[in-house]
N, C-alpha and C positions, 0 to 999 in steps of 0.2 A: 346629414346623417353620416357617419361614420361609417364607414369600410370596412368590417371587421376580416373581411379577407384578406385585405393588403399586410396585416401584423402576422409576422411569421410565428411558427406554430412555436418555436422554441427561440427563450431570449434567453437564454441560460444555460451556460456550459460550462459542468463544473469537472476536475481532472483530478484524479489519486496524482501520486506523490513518487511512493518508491517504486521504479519498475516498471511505471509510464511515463513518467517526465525524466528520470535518470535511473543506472541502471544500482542496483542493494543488496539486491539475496545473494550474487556472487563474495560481499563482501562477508556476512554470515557463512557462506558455505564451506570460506577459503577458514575463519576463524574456527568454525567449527571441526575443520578437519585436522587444524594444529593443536586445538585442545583434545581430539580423540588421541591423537598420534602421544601425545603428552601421558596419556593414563593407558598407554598399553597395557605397560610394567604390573595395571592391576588385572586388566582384563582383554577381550580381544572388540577390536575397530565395532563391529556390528551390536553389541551389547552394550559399549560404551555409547555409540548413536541412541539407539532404542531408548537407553534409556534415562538421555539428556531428551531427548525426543518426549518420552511420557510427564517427565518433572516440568518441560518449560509450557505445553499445555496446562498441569494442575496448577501452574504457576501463573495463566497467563490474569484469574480472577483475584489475585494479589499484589502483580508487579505490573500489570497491562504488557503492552505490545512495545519493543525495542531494546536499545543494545543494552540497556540499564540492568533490564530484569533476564536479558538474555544471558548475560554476565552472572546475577545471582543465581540463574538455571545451571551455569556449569561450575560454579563454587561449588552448590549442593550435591552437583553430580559427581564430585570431584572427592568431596564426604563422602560422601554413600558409598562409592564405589570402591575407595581406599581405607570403608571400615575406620574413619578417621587417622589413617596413616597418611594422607598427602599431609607436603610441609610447608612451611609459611614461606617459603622461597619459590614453592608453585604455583599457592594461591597469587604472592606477587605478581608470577608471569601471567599468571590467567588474567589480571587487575590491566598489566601491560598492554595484553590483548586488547583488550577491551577501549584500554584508552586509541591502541595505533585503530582499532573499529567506526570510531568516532573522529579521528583526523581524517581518517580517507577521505582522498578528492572526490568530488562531485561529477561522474560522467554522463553529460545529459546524451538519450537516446539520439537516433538518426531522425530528423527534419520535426522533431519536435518545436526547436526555436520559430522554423521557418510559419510551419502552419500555426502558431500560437498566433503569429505577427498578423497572420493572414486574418484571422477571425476577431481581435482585437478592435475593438470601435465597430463591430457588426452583434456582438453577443457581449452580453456580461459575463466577465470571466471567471469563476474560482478555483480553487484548492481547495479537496477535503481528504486529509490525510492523516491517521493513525498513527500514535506512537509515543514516545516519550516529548511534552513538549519541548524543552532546551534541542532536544538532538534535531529534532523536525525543524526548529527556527533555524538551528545553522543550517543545515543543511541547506534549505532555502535562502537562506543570506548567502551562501557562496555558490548556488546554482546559477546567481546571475539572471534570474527570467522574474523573481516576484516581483517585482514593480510590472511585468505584462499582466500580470490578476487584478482583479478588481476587489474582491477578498478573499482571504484566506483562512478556512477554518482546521483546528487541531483537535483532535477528540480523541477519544481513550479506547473505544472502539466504534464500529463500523454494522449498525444495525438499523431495522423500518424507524425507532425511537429518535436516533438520532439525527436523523436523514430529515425526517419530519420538524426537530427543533429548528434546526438548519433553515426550511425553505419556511417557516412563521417566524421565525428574526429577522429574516428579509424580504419577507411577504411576497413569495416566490409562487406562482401557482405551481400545482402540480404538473400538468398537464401542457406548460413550456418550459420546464428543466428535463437538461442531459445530463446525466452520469455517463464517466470513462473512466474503465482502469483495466487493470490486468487479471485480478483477483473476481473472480465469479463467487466465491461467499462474501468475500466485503463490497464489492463493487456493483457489482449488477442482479442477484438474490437479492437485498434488500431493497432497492430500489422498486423491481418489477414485483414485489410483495406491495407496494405501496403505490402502484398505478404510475410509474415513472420511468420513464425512456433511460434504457439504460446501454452504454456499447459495452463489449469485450474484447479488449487489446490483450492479446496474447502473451506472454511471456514465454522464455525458453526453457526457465527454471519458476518456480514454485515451491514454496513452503508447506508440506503437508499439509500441515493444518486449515490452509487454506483452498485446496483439491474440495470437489466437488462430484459427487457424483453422478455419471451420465444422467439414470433416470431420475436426479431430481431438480434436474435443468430444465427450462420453462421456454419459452419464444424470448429473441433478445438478437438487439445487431451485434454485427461483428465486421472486425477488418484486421486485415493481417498485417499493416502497416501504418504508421500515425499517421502520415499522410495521407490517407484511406477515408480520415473524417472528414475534408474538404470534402473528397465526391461523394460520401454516405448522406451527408445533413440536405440538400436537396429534396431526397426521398424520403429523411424523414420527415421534414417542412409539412409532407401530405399526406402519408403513411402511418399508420400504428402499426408497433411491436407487437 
């Protein structure tokens, strides 16, 4: 008879992308503060935020998530706010932007490498991460760590819908997959909607759109350091969330 104790409770550990494995939103926040700085001339810093902030939300059901359609967010904002007076010499730099957005090197976080290695050959490993696909594969092609995955999955967003395709293409049960990321509405909300262990790696910065509020946070682990998941997964082995 089989031991169904001895099988740990979780054989699946899958990891976001931007923000938990290297570090992203500094690079939007640095771009986005030199295209504010760019449209003073029309208006002042905090209305030119707000309201690249409102267009790249309305936008996000058009263009998805990354620097592609973050880019078309600050064309648009760039219209609107110059009443069609910015010039084809602006939009170029905006375009500039956008491309030096998309060369930026790849800074993987602190002791990420080391515990990936650690848990490798003991859990199955994935990437599930959000965003323009081309930007997401380089990305990953010059982090240097996707050959430590087992697969990698890319999706347009981050909800129960697809979380669920994800673990029935690889006949994942529910009830031994972990979710890790930064992001508590893509990362861990959707999971813990759909009966699935989910951590919260914290970040230091945050995308609005991605904030969360207090009372609509549910039970869910957490750790304040990546290295945190080696001594968390023991307890979870026995424990529910």
């Amino acid at each position: 008879m089989t031991d169904v104790q001895s099988k740990p409770a979780i054989s699946t550990i899958a990891f976001d992308a931007d923000d938990t494995l290297w570090r992203n939103e500094e690079i939007f926040m640095k771009a986005q503060e030199t295209f504010i700085n760019m449209l003073t001339p029309y208006h002042d810093k905090e209305y030119i935020s707000s309201h690249l902030g409102d267009i790249q939300i309305r936008n996000l059901s058009v263009f998805g998530y990354g620097i592609k359609g973050f880019t078309l967010s600050m064309i648009e904002t760039a219209i609107s706010l110059s009443e069609g007076r910015i010039s084809g010499r602006e939009i170029h730099d905006i375009i500039t932007l956008a491309k030096e957005m998309v060369a930026a090197p790849i800074h993987l976080l602190p002791d990420v490498v080391d515990t990936i290695q650690a848990l490798k050959g003991k859990y199955q490993l994935m990437v599930i991460t959000k965003g323009d696909l081309l930007d997401q594969e380089s990305k990953l092609a010059r982090s240097g760590i996707a050959d430590l995955f087992d697969y990698i999955e890319i999706v347009s967003d981050k909800n129960p819908q697809s979380y669920l395709s994800i673990l029935n293409q690889y006949q994942i049960q529910q009830d031994s997959f972990l979710m890790l990321g930064n992001s508590m509405k893509s990362d861990v909300l959707p999971l813990l909607d759909i009966g699935v262990k989910a951590i919260h790696v914290p970040y230091h910065s945050t995308w609005a759109h991605e904030e969360v509020a207090a009372e609509d946070l549910a039970a869910y682990g957490k750790i304040d350091t990546f290295k945190g998941i080696a001594e968390l997964l023991p307890w979870l082995e026995t424990n529910t969330l």
